[in-house]
C-alpha distance (Angstrom), angle and dihedral (degrees) to the residues before:
residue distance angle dihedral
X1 . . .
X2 4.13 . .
X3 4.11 85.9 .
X4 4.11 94.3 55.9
X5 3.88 87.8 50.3
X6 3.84 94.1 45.9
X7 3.81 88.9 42.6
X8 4.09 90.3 50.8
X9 4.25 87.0 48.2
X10 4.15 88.3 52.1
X11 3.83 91.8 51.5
X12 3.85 95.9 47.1
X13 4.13 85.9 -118.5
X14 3.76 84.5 119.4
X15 3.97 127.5 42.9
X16 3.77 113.4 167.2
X17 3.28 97.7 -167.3
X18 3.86 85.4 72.5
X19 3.43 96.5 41.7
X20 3.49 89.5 114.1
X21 4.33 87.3 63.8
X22 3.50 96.6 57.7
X23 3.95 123.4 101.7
X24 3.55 120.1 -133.3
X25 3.62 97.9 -101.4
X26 4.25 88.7 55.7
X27 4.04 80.7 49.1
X28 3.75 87.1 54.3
X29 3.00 103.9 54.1
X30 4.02 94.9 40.2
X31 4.01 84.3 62.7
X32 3.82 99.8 43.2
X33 3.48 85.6 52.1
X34 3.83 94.3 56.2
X35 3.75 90.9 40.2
X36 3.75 92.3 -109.4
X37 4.35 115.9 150.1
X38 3.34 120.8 -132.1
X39 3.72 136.2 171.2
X40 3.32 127.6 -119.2
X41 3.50 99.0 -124.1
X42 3.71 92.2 47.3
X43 3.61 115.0 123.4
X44 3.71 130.4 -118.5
X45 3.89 86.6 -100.3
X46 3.11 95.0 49.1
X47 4.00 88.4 49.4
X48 4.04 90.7 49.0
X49 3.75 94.9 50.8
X50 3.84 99.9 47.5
X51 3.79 83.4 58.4
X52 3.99 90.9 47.6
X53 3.55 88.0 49.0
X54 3.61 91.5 57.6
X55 3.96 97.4 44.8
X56 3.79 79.7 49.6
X57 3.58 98.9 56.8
X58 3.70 96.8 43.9
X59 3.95 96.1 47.5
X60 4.34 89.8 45.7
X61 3.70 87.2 39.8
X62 3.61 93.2 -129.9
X63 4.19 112.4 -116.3
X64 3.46 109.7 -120.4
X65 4.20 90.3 -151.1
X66 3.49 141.2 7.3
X67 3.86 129.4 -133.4
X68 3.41 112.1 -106.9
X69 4.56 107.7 -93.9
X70 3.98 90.1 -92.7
X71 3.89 99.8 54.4
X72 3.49 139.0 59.6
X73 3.83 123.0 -136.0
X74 3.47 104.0 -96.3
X75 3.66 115.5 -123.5
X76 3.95 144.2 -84.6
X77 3.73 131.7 -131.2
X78 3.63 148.5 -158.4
X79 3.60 114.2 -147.7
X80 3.63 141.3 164.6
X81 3.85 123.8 -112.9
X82 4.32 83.0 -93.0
X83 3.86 85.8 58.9
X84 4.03 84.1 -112.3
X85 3.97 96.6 161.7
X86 3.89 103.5 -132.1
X87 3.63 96.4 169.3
X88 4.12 142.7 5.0
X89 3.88 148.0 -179.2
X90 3.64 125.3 -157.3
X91 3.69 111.7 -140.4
X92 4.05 122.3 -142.9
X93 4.05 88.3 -177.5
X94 3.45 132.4 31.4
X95 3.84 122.8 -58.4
X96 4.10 112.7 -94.8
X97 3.86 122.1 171.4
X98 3.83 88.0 -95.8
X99 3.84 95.8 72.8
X100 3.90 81.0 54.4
X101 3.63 92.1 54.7
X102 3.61 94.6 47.7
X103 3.78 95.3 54.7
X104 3.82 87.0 51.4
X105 3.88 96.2 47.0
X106 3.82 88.0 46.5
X107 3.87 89.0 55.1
X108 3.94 120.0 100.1
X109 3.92 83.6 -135.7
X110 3.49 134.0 17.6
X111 3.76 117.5 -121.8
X112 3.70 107.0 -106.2
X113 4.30 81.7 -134.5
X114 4.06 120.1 27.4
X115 3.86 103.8 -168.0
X116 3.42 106.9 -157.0
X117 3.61 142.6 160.5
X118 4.10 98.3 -131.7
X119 3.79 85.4 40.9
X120 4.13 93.6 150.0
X121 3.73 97.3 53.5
X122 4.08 93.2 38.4
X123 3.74 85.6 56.6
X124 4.30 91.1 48.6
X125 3.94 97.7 44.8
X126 4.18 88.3 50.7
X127 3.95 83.4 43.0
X128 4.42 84.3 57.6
X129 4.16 100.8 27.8
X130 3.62 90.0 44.2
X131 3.90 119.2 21.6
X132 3.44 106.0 149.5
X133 4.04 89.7 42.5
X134 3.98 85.4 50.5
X135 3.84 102.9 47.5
X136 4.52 82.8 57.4
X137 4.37 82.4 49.5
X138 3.46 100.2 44.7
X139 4.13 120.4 -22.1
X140 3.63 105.4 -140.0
X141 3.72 102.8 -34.9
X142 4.39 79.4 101.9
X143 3.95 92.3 -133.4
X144 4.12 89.5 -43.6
X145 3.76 124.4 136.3
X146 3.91 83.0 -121.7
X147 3.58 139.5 -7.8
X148 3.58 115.9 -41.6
X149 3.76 91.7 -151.1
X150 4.38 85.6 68.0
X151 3.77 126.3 63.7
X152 3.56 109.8 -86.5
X153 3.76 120.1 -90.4
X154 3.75 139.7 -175.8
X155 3.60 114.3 -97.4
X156 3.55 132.4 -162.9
X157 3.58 127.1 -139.2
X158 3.74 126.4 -171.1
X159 3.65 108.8 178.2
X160 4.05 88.7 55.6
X161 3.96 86.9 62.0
X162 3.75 114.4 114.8
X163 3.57 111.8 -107.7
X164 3.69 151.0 109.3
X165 3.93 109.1 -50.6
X166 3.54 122.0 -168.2
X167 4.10 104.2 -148.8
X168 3.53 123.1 -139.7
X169 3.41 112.5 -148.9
X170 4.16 100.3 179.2
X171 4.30 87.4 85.5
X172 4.07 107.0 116.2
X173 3.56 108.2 -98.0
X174 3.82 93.7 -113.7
X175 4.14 97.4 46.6
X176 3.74 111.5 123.6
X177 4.02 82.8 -133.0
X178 3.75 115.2 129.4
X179 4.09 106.5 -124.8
X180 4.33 84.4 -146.3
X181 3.43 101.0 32.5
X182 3.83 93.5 39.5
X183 4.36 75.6 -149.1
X184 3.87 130.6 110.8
X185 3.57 90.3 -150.5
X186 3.94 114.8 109.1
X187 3.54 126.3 -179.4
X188 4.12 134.6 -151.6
X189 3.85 117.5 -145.7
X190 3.53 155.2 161.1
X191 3.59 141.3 -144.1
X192 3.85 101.3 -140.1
X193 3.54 122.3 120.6
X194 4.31 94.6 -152.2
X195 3.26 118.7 74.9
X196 4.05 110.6 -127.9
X197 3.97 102.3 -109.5
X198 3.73 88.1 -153.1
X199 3.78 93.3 55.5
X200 3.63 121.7 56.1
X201 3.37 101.2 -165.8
X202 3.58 100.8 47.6
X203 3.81 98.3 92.9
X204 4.17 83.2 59.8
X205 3.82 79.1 68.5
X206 3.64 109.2 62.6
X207 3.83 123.6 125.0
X208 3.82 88.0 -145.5
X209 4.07 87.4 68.9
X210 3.98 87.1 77.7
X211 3.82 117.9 63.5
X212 3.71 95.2 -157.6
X213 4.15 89.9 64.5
X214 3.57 88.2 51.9
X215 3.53 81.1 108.9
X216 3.58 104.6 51.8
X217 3.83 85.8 61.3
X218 3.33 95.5 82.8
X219 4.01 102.7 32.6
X220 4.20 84.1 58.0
X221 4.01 95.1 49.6
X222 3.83 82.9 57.7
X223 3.44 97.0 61.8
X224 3.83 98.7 85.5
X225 3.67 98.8 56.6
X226 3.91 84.0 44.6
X227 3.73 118.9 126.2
X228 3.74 91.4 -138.9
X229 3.58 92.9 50.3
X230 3.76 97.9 53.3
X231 3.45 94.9 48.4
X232 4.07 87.3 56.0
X233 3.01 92.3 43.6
X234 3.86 98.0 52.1
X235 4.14 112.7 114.7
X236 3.57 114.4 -113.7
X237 3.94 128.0 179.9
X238 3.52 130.1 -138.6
X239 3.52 148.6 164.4
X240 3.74 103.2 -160.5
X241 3.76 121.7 67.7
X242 3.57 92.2 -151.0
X243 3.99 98.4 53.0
X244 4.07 84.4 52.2
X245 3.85 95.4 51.2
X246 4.08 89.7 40.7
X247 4.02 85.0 47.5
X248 3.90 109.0 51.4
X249 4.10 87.7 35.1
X250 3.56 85.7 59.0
X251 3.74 88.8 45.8
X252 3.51 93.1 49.6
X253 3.78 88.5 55.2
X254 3.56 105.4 38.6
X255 4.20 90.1 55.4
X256 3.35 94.7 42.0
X257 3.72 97.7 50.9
X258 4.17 85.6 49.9
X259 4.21 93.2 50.6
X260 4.21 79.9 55.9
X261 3.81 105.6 38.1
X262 3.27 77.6 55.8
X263 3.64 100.8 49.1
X264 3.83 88.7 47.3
X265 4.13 87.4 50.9
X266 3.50 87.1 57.2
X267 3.89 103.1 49.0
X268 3.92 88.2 41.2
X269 3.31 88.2 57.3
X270 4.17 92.3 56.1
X271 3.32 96.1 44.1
X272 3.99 127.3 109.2
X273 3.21 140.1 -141.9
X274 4.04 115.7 -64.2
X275 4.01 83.1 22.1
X276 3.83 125.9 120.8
X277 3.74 139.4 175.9
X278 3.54 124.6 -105.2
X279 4.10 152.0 -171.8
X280 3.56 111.0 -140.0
X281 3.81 112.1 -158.5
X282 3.64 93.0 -85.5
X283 3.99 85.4 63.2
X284 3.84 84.3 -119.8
X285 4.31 111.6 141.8
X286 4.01 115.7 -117.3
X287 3.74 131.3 145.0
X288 3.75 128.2 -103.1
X289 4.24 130.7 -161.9
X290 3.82 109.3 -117.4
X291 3.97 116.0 -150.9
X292 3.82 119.3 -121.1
X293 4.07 116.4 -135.3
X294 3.71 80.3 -112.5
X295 3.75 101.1 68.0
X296 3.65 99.0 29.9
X297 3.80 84.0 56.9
X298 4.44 85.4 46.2
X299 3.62 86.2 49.0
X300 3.70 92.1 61.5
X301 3.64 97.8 42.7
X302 4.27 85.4 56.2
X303 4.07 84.7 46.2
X304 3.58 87.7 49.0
X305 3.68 96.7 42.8
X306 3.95 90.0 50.5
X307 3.68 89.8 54.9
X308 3.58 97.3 53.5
């Protein structure tokens, strides 16, 4: 149980760095708490590196498979709910939480939610590469929507409701501060409906704990049918590492820029007269009035008028 073990470092019941101090009885109980078996003739090294091996496995994010010797393993992405790719990592082994993590460290902001499959032992490797970022994001809930140490509950969130946001762009570039949310709290989640039985905590995950994804539900079980995703997803051989990376990235860009020159078709085509489309600083598409020579030249006259 990764979560115990990261839940024992947080309170200070566990420091492995003094490992070595503790008697076998402290070692015993360390273990049982973390559902680790032991023998009872096992020695105290023994004891010390079972509970090593499990800090190990959490912070690498252990890979649950390999690709067979002649392929690589694929690679992950971040996307938006449009499928817009706004970050990737190709993969040369198999995929383990820590690939996840990297791709979120290597963000400028983390997503407020991270759907992802492996959501549980995402949430622990941040929680051991990244503790003090981690406790801002989400204490010791370990990426849950509450603490994973209670019965799972519904939780409501209101800053991940879809609306208008007014962004604020004066927050130092390094503050763990949402520019949406105006929130440091972050949240790692999946979309499965069965709990893991292997991982306790994994029902503590689910998207459909927070009524105002409810609507993401269906926009992410859409995504395999997708035409985007199957043409990522589409094997391709090579024998040059450089052709591959130069191939997906291209990929990557050419589908992307299709999902938003077609968003941007879409919007021009609501827009009225004097109206324009628009970037905001968050490179996100909205619509913006544009002033005739007319009423600039009105505006001046009331300015003028004012003065007099």
């Amino acid at each position: 149980n990764g979560g115990a073990l990261v839940r024992l470092l947080q309170e200070g019941a566990c420091k492995l760095e003094e490992i070595g101090s503790y008697s076998e009885k402290e070692l015993h109980c360390l273990l049982r708490q973390c559902g680790i078996p032991f023998g009872a003739e096992d020695s105290k090294d023994q004891l010390c590196f079972s509970l090593l091996a499990l800090y190990e496995s959490v912070q690498n994010g252990a890979r649950a498979r390999q690709p067979p010797p002649h392929l690589t393993g694929g690679k992950i992405y971040k996307m938006c709910p449009h499928q817009v790719v706004c970050g990737s990592k190709y993969l040369v082994r198999g995929e383990s939480a820590l690939d996840h993590v990297d791709l979120l460290v290597s963000s400028r902001h983390w997503p407020p939610v991270y759907v992802v499959d492996m959501a549980t032992p995402v949430a622990l490797c941040a929680d051991l590469c990244y503790p003090e970022l981690t406790n801002q994001m989400w204490g010791r809930n370990q990426g849950c929507f509450s603490s994973p140490t209670e019965p799972p509950v519904s939780v409501s969130c209101p800053e991940l409701s879809d609306q208008h946001y007014t962004v604020d762009m004066t927050e130092a570039e390094h503050s763990v501060q949402h520019p949406v949310t105006k929130t440091a709290t972050r949240r790692i989640v999946h979309a499965g409906t069965q709990p893991s039985p292997g991982d306790p905590s994994a029902g503590h995950h689910s998207l459909a704990l927070c009524p105002e994804l409810a609507p993401y539900a269906a926009i992410l079980s859409s995504f395999a049918d997708s035409k985007p995703n199957s043409v990522r997803q589409r094997p391709i051989a090579f024998d040059n590492a450089t052709h591959y990376y130069l191939y997906n990235r291209l990929m990557d860009f050419l589908t992307s820029r299709e999902i938003v020159n077609r968003q941007i078709h879409d919007i021009v085509q609501s827009c009225q007269p004097g109206e324009v489309v628009i970037r905001d600083t968050l490179y996100r598409l909205g619509v913006a009035q544009i002033k005739t020579e007319t009423e600039e030249d009105a505006e001046e006259e009331e300015v003028a008028t004012a003065a007099e």
